[in-house]
Structures are given as structure tokens and as C-alpha cells.
TISEPA-962859 format. One record per residue (C-alpha): residue number from 1; residue in one letter; x negated, y, z. Coordinates in steps of 0.001 Angstrom, whole numbers, plus 500000, padded with zeros to 6 digits. Each point is the difference from the previous one (the first is absolute). Example, Ala and Ser with C-alpha at 12.3 -4.5 7.8 and 13.67 -1.06 7.14 Angstrom:
- 1, A, 487700, 495500, 507800 .
- 2, S, 498630, 503440, 499340 .
% end
This chain:
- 1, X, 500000, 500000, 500000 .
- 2, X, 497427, 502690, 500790 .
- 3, X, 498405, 499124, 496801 .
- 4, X, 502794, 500213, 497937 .
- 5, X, 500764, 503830, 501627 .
- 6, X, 495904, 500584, 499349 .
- 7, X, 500381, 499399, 496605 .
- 8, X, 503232, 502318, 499955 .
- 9, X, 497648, 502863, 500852 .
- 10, X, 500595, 500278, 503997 .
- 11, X, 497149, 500830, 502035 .
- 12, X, 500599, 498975, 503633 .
- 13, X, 498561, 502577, 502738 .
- 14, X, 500375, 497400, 502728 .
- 15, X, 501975, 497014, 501289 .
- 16, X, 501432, 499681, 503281 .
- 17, X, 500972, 496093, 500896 .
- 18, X, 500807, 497964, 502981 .
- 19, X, 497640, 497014, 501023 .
- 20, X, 500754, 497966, 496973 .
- 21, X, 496659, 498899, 498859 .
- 22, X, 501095, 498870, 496513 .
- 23, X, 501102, 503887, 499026 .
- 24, X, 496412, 500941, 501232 .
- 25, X, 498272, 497908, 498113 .
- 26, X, 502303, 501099, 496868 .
- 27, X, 499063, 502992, 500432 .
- 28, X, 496172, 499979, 500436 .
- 29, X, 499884, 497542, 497025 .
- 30, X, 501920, 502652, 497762 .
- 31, X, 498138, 502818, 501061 .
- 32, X, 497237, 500078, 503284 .
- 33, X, 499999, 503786, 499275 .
- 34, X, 503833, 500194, 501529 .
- 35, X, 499931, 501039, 503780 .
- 36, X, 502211, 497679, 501730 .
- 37, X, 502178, 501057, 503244 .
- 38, X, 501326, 498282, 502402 .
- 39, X, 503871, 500424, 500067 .
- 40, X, 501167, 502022, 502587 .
- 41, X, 503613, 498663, 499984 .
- 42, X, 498917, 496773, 501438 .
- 43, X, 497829, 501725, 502656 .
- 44, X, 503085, 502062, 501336 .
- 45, X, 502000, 497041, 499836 .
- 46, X, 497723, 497511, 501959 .
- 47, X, 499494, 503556, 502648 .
- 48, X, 503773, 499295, 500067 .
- 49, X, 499909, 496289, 501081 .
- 50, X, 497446, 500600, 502412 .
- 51, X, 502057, 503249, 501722 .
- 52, X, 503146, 496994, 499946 .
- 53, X, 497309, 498040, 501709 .
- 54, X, 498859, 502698, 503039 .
- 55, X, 503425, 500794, 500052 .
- 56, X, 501357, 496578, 500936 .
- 57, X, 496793, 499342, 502775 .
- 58, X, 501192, 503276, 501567 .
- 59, X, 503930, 499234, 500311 .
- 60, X, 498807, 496590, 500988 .
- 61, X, 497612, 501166, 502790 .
- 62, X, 502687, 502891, 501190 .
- 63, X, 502661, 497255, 500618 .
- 64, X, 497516, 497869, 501887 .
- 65, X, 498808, 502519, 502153 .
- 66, X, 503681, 501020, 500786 .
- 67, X, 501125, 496523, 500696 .
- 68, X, 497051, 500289, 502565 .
- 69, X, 501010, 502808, 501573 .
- 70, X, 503400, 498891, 500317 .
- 71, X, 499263, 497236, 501379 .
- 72, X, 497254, 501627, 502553 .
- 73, X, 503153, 502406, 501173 .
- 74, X, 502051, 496571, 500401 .
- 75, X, 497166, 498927, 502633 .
- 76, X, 499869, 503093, 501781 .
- 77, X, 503693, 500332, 500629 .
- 78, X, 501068, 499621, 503515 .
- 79, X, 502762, 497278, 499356 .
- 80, X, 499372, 497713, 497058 .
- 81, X, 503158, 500133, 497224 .
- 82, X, 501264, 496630, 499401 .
- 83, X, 498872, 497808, 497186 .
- 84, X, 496454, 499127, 499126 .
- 85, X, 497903, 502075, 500356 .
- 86, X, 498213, 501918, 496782 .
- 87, X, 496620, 498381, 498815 .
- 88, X, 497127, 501095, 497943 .
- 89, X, 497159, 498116, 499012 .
- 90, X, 498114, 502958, 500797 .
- 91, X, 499446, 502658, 502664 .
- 92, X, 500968, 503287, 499679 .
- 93, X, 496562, 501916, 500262 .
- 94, X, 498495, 497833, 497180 .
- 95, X, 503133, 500426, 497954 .
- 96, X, 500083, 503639, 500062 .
- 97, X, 496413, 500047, 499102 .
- 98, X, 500849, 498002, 496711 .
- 99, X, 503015, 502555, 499663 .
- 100, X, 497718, 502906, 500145 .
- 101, X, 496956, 498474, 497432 .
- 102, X, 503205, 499054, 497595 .
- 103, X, 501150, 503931, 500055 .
- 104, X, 496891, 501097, 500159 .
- 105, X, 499050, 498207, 496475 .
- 106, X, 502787, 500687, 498263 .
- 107, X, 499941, 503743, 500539 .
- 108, X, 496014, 500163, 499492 .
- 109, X, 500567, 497647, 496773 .
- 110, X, 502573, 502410, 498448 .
- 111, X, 498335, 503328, 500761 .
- 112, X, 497125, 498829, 498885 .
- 113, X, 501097, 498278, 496606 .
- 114, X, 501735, 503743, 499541 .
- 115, X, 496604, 501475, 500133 .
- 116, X, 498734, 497288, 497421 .
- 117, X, 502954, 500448, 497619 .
- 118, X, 499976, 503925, 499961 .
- 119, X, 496208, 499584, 499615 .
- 120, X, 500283, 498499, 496575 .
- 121, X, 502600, 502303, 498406 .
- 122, X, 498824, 501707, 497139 .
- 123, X, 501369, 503207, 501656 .
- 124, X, 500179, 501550, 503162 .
- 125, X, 503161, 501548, 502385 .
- 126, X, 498437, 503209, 498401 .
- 127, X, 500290, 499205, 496153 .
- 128, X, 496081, 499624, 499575 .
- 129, X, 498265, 497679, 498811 .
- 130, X, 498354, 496985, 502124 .
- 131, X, 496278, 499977, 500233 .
- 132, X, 498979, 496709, 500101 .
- 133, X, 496902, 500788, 502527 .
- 134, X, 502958, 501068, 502290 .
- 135, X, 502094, 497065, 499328 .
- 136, X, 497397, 497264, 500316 .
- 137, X, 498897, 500914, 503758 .
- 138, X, 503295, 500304, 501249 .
- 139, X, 501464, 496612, 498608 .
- 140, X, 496640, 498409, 501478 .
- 141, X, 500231, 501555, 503542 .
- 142, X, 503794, 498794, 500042 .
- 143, X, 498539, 496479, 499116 .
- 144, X, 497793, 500009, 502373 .
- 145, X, 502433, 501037, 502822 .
- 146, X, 502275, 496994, 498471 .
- 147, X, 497292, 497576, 500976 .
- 148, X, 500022, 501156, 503932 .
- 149, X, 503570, 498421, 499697 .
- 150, X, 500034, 496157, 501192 .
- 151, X, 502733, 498862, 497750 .
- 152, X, 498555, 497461, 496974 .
- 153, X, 503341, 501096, 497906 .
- 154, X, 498220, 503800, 500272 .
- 155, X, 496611, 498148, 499418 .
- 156, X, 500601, 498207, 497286 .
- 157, X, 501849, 503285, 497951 .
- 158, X, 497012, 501912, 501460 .
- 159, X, 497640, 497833, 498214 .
- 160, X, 501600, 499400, 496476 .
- 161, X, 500743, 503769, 500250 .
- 162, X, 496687, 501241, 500385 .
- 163, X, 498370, 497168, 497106 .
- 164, X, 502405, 502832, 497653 .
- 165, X, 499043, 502820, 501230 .
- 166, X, 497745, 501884, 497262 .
- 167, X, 502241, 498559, 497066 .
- 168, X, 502772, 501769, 501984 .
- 169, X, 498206, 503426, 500245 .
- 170, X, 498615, 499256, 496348 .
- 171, X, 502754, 501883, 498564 .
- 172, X, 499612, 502951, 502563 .
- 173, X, 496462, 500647, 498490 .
- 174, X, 501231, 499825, 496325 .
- 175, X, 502369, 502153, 500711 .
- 176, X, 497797, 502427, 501657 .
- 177, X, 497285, 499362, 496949 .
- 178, X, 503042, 500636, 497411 .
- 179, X, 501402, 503209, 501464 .
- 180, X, 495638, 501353, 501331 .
- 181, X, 499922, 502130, 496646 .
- 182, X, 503306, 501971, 501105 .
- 183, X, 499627, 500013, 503482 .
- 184, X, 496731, 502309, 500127 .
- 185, X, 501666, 503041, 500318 .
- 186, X, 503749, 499272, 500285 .
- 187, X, 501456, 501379, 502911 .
- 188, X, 501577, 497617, 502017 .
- 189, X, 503442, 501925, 500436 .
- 190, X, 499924, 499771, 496146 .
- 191, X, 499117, 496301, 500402 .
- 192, X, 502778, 498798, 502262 .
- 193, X, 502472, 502138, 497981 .
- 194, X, 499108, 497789, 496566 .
- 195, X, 499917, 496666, 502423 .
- 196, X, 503417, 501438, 501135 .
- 197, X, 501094, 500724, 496450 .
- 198, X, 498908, 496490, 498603 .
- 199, X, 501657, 498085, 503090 .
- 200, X, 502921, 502331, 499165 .
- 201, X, 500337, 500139, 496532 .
- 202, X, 502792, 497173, 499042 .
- 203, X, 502626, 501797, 502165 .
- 204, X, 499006, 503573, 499011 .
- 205, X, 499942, 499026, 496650 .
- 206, X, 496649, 502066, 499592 .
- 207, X, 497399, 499390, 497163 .
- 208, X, 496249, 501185, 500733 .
- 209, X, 500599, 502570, 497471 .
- 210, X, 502359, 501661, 502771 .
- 211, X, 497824, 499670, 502982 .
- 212, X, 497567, 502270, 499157 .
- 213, X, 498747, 502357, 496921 .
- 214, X, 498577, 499156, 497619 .
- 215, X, 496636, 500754, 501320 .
- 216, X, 500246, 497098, 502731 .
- 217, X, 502005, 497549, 497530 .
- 218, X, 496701, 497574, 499967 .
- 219, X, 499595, 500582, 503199 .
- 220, X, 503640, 497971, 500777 .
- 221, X, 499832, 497777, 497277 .
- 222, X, 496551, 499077, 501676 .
- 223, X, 501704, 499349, 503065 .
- 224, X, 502918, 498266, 498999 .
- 225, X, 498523, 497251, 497726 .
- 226, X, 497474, 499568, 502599 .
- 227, X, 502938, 499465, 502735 .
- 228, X, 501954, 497733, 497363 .
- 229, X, 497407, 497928, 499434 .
- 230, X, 499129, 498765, 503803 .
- 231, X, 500837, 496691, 500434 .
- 232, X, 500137, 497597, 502959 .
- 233, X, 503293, 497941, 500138 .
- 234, X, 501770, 497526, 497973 .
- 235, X, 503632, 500679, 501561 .
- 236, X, 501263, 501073, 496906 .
- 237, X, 498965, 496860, 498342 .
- 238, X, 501257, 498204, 503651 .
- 239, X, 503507, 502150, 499703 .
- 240, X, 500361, 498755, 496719 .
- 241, X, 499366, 495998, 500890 .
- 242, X, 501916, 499890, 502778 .
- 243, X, 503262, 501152, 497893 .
- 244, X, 499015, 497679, 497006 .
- 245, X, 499507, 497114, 502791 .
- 246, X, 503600, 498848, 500638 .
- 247, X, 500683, 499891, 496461 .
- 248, X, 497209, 497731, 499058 .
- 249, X, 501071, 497607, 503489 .
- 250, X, 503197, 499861, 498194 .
- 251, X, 499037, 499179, 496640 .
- 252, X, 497299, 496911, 501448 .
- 253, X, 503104, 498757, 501886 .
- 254, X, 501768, 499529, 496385 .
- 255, X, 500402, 496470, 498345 .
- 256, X, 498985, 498875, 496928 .
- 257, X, 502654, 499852, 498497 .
- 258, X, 501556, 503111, 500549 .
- 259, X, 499495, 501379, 497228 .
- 260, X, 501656, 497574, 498063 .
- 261, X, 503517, 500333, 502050 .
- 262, X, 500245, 503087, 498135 .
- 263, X, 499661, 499182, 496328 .
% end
């Protein structure tokens, strides 16, 4: 397939897949030259599975703890209330302890993975562009921290996080090399008002030729393709499978012969 668009005259600038080593090696055979990314749709979604994961230690370790306290206000009762009396495998000091690590992770886990996903954004809350010597640091410092946490869920995410890390800030620095000529002595109110304009421009219904004179019009256009062209997800391509999905289940579920019940 990546042949067959080759020969139809399309250059690609990158490719961003998941683990699948057979689109890798596709890829490098076609062409080594073509930077390959690792797909950030499957990183937010396995950041997902392990937040389900924190999240269901912590609810788990918050209703242990408060059967153990219920059960410790049971003992110290003057007169006993009838029945049996509440039991816990475990006492209450211990499972409070567990109750505090399991908040403890989740809210350090989150905060942190915020850091590490604003980090990476090709823009910043103040419509500039990312520099990748600021980006780098901060995602490895928030790593770092990560590893102080003794969970092996967090460990193990940690781990095949950090193996990614410069093909994830790859595109930060082509971006920055891209859009170096224009940025020498743009001013950077003028910079996040293009950003803005680009982010903005579907819904406006603006075209670069009414963002700014004529003067500036490479300027934009600079900026814009640049913008359009980063690349780091497949969840278009994702979006698009899991609609097409169902149908195909349904058509492999087919007989034979179904086709002739209809001629």
C-alpha cells in the first residue's frame, strides 16, 4: 500500500503507529528516510486503563479501611449490638495506611501525567509555540517523580513511556526547525494571534489572506502549513476503524450461500 501511494506522487513527512511491528518494518523497507512516531492515541488510551487501575486500588483500599473503622467503633462501644460482631482481616492502622498510599498515588499519578501531556503539546496555554528544550526536562523530571511511586502498574507505564520519549518530542523540534526562519523577529503577541487564527480558522471562516496584509501573508502561510503538517496520532485512522468494525463482524458472520438466496 505505501508503495502504491509512493508511486502516486505522495511524499510522507512522518508516520505515527501503534506497537505493530509489521507496519514498522513496512515502513523502513519503503523508505528508512520516513521518521516514524509513536501513536499517541494508544498512549492516552493505555494512561486511561492504568487511571481505571489506581482508581479501583483506591475505592478498594477506602472501603477496607472503613470497614476497619467501623468495626474498631463496634469494639469500643460500651454495650455490644447484637449479632456478630464485624470482622476484618486487617487492623485498622495498617488499613488506613494502604488507604492513604492508594490516594496518595492516584492524585500524584494524575497531576503528574497532566504535566507530561501539556508538556508535549505543540502549543502552550499562551498560543506559543513549544520549545522542545523546555518540553524535554519537564516530561523527564515528571518521570522521574513517577518512579518514587511503589506501584508496578505506574512502573511499568513509567518505563515503556520513557523508551518513547525523544520520538515523542521529535516533532516538537521539527516544528521549532520549520517555523526558526519566521520566528527571529516575530513578536510573540503577533505569534499567538496567527496560532489563534489557525486553531480558529474553520469556524471563523478566515483564509490567511484575511489575517494579516499582505506584507505578513508568508509569514501565516508559514505558520499554518507548518501547524497542519504536525503529526502524532492515528485516531483519525482509529475513528474511522472502529465505525467500519461492526460492519465487517457482520459480513464474516454471513453464510456462503447467502448470496445465492437472493438471485
Amino acid at each position: 500500500m505505501l508503495l502504491d501511494v509512493q508511486k502516486q506522487g505522495v511524499h510522507l513527512v512522518d508516520v505515527a503507529s501503534d506497537g505493530a511491528l509489521g507496519i514498522r518494518s513496512g515502513v523502513k523497507e519503503v523508505s528508512p528516510q520516513i521518521p516514524l512516531r509513536p501513536d499517541l492515541f494508544h498512549l492516552i488510551r493505555e494512561v486511561h486503563r492504568v487511571t481505571q487501575r489506581l482508581e479501583k486500588r483506591d475505592y478498594k483500599a477506602i472501603d477496607t479501611a472503613e470497614r476497619a473503622r467501623r468495626a474498631k467503633q463496634e469494639q469500643d462501644l460500651p454495650k455490644q449490638r447484637k449479632g456478630a460482631p464485624l470482622k476484618v482481616k486487617v487492623e485498622l492502622p495498617q488499613t488506613e495506611a494502604e488507604e492513604r498510599q492508594a490516594v496518595e498515588h492516584l492524585n500524584a499519578w494524575k497531576w503528574l501525567f497532566h504535566e507530561i501531556r501539556q508538556a508535549i503539546e505543540p502549543i502552550d496555554k499562551a498560543g506559543h509555540i513549544v520549545a522542545s528544550t523546555q518540553a524535554r526536562p519537564t516530561v523527564v523530571t515528571a518521570l522521574e517523580l513517577l518512579t518514587t511511586l511503589n506501584n508496578e502498574t505506574i512502573q511499568t507505564f513509567t518505563t515503556q513511556f520513557a523508551d518513547k520519549l525523544e520520538e515523542l518530542v521529535a516533532p516538537l523540534e521539527w516544528l521549532e526547525q520549520a517555523l526558526a526562519p519566521w520566528e527571529e523577529e516575530l513578536d510573540p503577541k503577533m505569534e499567538a494571534f496567527i496560532i489563534w487564527a489557525w486553531k480558529h480558522q474553520k469556524e471563523l471562516e478566515i483564509t490567511v489572506e484575511q489575517v494579516l496584509p499582505a506584507s505578513h501573508q508568508n509569514l501565516v502561510t508559514a505558520f499554518w502549513n507548518a501547524l497542519s503538517l504536525f503529526h502524532r496520532s492515528s485516531s483519525l485512522a482509529e475513528s474511522l476503524h472502529s465505525w467500519l468494525r461492526p460492519y465487517l463482524l457482520v459480513h464474516r458472520g454471513m453464510p456462503k450461500c447467502c448470496c445465492c438466496c437472493y438471485s
